[in-house]
GUVEX-743256 format. One record per residue (C-alpha): residue in three letters; x, z, y. Coordinates in steps of 0.25 Angstrom, whole numbers, plus 5000, padded with zeros to 4 digits. Each point is the difference from the previous one (the first is absolute). Layout:
<sites>
> residuo/xx/zz/yy
> ALA/X/Z/Y
...
</sites>
This chain:
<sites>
> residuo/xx/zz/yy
> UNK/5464/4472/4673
> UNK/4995/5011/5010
> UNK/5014/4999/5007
> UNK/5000/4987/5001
> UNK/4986/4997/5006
> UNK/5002/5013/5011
> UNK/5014/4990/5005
> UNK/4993/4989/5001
> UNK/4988/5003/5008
> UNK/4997/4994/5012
> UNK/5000/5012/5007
> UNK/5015/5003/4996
> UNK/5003/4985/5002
> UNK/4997/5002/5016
> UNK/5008/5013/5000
> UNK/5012/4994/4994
> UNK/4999/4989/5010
> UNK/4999/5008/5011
> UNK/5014/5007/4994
> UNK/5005/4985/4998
> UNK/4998/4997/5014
> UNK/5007/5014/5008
> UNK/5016/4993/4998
> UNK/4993/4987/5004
> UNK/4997/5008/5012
> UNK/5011/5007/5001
> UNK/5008/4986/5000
> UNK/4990/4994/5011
> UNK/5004/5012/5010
> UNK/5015/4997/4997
> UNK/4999/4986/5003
> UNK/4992/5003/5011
> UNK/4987/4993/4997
> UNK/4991/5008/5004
> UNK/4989/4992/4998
> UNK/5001/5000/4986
> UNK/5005/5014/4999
> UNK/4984/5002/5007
> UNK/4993/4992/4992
> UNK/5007/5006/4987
> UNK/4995/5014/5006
> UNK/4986/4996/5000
> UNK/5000/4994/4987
> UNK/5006/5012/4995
> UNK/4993/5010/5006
> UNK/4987/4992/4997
> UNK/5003/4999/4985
> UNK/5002/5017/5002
> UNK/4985/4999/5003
> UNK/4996/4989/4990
> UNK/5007/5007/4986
> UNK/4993/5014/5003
> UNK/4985/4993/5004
> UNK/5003/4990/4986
> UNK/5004/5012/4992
> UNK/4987/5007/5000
> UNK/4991/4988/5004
> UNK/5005/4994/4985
> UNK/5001/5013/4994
> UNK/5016/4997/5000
> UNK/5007/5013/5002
> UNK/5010/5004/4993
> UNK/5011/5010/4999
> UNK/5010/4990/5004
> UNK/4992/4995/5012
> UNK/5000/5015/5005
> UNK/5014/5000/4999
> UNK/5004/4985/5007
> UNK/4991/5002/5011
> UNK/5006/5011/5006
> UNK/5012/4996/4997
> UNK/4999/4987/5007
> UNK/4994/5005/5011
> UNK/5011/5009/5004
> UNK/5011/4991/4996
> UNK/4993/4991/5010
> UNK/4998/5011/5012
> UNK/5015/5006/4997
> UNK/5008/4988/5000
> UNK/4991/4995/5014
> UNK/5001/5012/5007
> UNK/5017/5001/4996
> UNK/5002/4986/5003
> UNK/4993/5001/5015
> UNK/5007/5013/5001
> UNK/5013/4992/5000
> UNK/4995/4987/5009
> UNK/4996/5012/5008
> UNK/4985/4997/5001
> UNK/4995/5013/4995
> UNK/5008/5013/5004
> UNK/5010/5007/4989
> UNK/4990/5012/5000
> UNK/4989/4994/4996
> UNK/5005/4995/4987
> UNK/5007/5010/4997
> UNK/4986/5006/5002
> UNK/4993/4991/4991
> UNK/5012/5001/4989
> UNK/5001/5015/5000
> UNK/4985/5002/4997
> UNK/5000/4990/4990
> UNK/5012/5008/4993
> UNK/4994/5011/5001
> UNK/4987/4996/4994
> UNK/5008/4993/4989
> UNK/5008/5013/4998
> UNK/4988/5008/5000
> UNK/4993/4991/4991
> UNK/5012/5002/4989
> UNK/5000/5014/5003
> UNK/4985/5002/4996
> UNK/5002/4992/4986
> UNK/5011/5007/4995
> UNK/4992/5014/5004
> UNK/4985/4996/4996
> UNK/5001/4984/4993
> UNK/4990/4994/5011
> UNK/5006/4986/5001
> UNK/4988/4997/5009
> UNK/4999/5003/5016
> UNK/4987/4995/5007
> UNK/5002/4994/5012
> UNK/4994/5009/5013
> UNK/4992/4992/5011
> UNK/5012/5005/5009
> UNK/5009/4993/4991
> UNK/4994/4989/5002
> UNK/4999/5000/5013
> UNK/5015/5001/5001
> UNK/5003/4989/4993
> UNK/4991/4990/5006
> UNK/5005/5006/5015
> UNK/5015/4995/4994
> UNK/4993/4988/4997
> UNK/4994/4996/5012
> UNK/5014/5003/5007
> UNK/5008/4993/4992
> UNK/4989/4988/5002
> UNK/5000/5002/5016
> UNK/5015/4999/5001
> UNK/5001/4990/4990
> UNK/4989/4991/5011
> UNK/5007/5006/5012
> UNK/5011/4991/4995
> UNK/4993/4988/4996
> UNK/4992/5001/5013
> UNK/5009/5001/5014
> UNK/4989/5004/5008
> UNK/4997/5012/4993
> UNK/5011/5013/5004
> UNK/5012/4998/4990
> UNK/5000/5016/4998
> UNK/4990/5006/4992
> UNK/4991/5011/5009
> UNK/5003/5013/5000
> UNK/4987/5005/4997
> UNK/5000/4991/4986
> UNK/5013/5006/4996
> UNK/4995/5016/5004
> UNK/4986/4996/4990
> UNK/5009/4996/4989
> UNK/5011/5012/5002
> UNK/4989/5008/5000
> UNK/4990/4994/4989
> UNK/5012/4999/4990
> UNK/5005/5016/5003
> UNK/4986/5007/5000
> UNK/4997/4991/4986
> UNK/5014/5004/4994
> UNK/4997/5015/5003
> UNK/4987/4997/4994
> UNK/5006/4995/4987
> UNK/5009/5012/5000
> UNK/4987/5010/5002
> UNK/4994/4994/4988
> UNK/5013/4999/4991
> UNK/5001/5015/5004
> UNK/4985/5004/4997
> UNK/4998/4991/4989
> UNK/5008/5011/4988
> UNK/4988/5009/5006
> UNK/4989/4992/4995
</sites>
């Protein structure tokens, strides 16, 4: 019964949708509507807000949740920043940035359950900070599309804050997989 009622939550609901929408997403970029492909990223990375603020406003969390969330997220930022990789809109070393630190979290997250059983890594600010800076520039070249007076390339600056966002928190995930056996 307890299963059940952690699925059905509102909170999940969102979250699933959000995973729901990412091949829709994918399909608009194929088919080049990029209007839709926009709109389908805002609604998505909207509901990323919306399930985590629900969560604790209702006192929704759940073990799943924690788990979807993340999940979604990434499976939303990787399969954007790989297909723009291809169309050419985001250089090949900036995904295979964002790709490598999420591996590498990932790997490292596996690697600390084995050795100690913590199934639970809290997010850092930096973190954070990484994945709302992929956000945004996924969002501006998404616009940039849609919008022919804006520069069709994303700038360079935006990319260097991302590249560097997304390596400092990876290395900072790896300092705390590496300290945490200490505590």
């Amino acid at each position: 019964m307890v299963m059940q009622s952690q699925f059905i939550s509102l909170p999940n609901m969102i979250t699933l949708l959000r995973i729901v929408l990412i091949p829709v997403f994918v399909t608009a970029l194929i088919y080049r509507r990029y209007d839709y492909a926009l709109g389908l990223f805002v609604v998505a990375s909207t509901t990323d807000m919306l399930d985590g603020l629900l969560a604790r406003i209702t006192d929704q969390k759940t073990k799943l949740g924690a788990f979807l969330d993340p999940l979604a997220d990434k499976a939303l930022l990787l399969t954007s920043f790989i297909l723009f990789s291809v169309y050419g809109w985001v250089p090949k070393w900036l995904t295979i940035t964002v790709i490598s630190r999420d591996l590498i979290v990932t790997l490292g997250w596996f690697l600390l359950y084995l050795t100690s059983h913590i199934t639970r890594v809290a997010p850092t600010v930096i973190g954070k900070a990484a994945i709302a800076s992929q956000l945004l520039l996924i969002a501006y070249i998404l616009v940039a599309i849609n919008v022919p007076s804006l520069p069709d390339e994303a700038p360079w600056t935006a990319m260097l804050i991302v590249a560097t966002l997304t390596i400092v928190s990876g290395l900072q995930y790896v300092y705390r997989g590496l300290t945490q056996n200490e505590k």
